[in-house]
N, C-alpha and C positions, 0 to 999 in steps of 0.2 A: 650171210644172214642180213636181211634188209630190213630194219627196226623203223622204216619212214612212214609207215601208218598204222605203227601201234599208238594211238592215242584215245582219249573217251572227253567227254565236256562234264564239267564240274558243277553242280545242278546242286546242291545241297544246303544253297544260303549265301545271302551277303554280309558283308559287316562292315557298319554308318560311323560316322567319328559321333554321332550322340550315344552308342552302345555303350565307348569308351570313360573307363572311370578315369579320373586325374592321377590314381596311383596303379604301374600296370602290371603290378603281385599281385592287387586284387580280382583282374582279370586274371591273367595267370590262373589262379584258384579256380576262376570259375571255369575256364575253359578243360584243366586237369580233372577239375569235378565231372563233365562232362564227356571227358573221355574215361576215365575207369567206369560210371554208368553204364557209359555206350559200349564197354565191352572190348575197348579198343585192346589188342593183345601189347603186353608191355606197356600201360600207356605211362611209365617213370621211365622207360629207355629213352637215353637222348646219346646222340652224336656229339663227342667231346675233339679241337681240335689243336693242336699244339703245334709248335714249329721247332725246329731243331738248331743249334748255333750256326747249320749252311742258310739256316729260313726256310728248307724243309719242309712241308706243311705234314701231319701225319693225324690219322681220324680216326676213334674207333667208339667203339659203344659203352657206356655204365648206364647204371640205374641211379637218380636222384634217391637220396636219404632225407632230403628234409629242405624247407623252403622257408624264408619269411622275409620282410621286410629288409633283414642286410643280405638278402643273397641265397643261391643254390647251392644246395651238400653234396659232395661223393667223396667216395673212400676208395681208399688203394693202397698198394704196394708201394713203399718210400722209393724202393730202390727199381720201381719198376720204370719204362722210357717216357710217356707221358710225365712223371713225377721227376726226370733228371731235365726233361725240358722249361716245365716250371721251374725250375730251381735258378735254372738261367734265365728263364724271361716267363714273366706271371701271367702272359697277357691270354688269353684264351678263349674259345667260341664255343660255346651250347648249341644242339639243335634238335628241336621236339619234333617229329616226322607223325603226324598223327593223317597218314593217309587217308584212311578210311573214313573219317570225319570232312577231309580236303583241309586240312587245317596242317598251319606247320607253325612254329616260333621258333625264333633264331634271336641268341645273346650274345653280347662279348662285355667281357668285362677282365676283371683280376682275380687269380684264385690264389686265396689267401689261408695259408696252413691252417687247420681249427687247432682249439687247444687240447692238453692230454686228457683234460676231464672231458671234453667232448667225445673224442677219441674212445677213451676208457667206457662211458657210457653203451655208446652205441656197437660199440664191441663185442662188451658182455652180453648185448639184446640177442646177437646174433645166434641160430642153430649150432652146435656144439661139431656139428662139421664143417661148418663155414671156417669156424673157428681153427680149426685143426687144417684146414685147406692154406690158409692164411697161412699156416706156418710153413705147410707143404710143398710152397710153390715160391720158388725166387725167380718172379714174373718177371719177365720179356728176355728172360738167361738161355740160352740153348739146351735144347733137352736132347739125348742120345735116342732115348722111344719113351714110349709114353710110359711102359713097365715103370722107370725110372720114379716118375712122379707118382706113380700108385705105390710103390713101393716104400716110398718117405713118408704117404699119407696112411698107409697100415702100420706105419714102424710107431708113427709122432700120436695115431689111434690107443695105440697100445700104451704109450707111455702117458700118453694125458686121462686114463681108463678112469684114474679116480681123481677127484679135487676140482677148483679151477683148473681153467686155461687162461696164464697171462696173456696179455697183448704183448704183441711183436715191436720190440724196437722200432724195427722196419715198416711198419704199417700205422698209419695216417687216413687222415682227409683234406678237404680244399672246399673254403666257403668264395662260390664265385658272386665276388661283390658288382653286380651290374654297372655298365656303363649305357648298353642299350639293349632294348629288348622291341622285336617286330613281330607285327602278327601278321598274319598270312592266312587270308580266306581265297578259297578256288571258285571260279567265276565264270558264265558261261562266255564263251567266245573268247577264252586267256585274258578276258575285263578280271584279273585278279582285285582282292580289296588289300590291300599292305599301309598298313601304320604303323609308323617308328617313335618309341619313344627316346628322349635322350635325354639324359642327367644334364641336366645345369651347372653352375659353380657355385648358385646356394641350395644344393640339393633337389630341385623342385625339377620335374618332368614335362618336358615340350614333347607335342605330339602333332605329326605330320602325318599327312598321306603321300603316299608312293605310286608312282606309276609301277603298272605291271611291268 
């Protein structure tokens, strides 16, 4: 299969370091605003990456929960591999793929356990089969067939038929506290537009431009 002239030119906008506000959540915002607008499919899926005690690197997909000023939300399974590699090193990488737009944003920062009221909250928020899934699934564990898991999740349907559903021991989240966050505009002739911002030691944001 020869992949050397699948490519196309990136026509859909530049972006100036005067575009740039001083704090770059509030971009963020505006850019995420711009993509559920525009229709982008999934535009909260982001690419999460973690490394394992070999340094391993291992990447897979959630959806952000929430955003602000200290950082990125997601939720997960405690006991799932993502969340045993946190455990051993917090250090972690975000990545917003918003193709369709030519836009991408890429983070690294620390992802920092949220609390059980946080937890508890956004738990309860959930459809009452997310909830019931939660309990159904002891993520990244080997499964014999799928039967297996449908199985656990008609048995735990049935038993949670009436009242709440508690939250799971085992079930969490992770507020990732930024250390950088880059934007990524696609550009004609691979003239990419890339600015990095990067946390200081009194808090405050320095912001660069990147060669493509």
């Amino acid at each position: 299969m020869d992949l050397s002239d699948i490519r196309r030119e990136y026509t859909k906008g530049g972006l100036h370091r005067d575009d740039l506000p001083s704090e770059p959540m509030v971009f963020f915002e505006h850019w995420l605003q711009q993509a559920i607008d525009t229709q982008v499919p999934d535009p909260t899926a982001m690419t999460i990456a973690t490394v394992d005690e070999q340094g391993q690197p291992f990447q897979r997909i959630v959806l952000l929960k929430d955003f602000d000023q200290n950082g990125f939300v997601f939720y997960t399974n405690l006991g799932s591999r993502k969340a045993i590699h946190l455990k051993q090193n917090s250090q972690i990488s975000l990545h917003f793929p918003w193709h369709f737009m030519e836009r991408q944003v890429h983070i690294t920062g620390e992802a920092v356990p949220l609390s059980k009221k946080e937890v508890f909250k956004y738990f309860t928020s959930r459809p009452k089969e997310s909830q019931i899934a939660a309990w159904a699934s002891k993520q990244s564990e080997r499964l014999s067939a799928r039967a297996v898991l449908e199985g656990k999740f008609l048995e735990l349907k049935k038993q949670f038929e009436k009242g709440d559903i508690p939250v799971p021991t085992f079930w969490g989240g992770y507020r990732v506290q930024p250390k950088s966050i880059e934007f990524w505009q696609g550009g004609e002739h691979r003239l990419h537009d890339r600015f990095l911002y990067q946390r200081q030691t009194d808090n405050q944001w320095m912001v660069e431009r990147l060669a493509p």
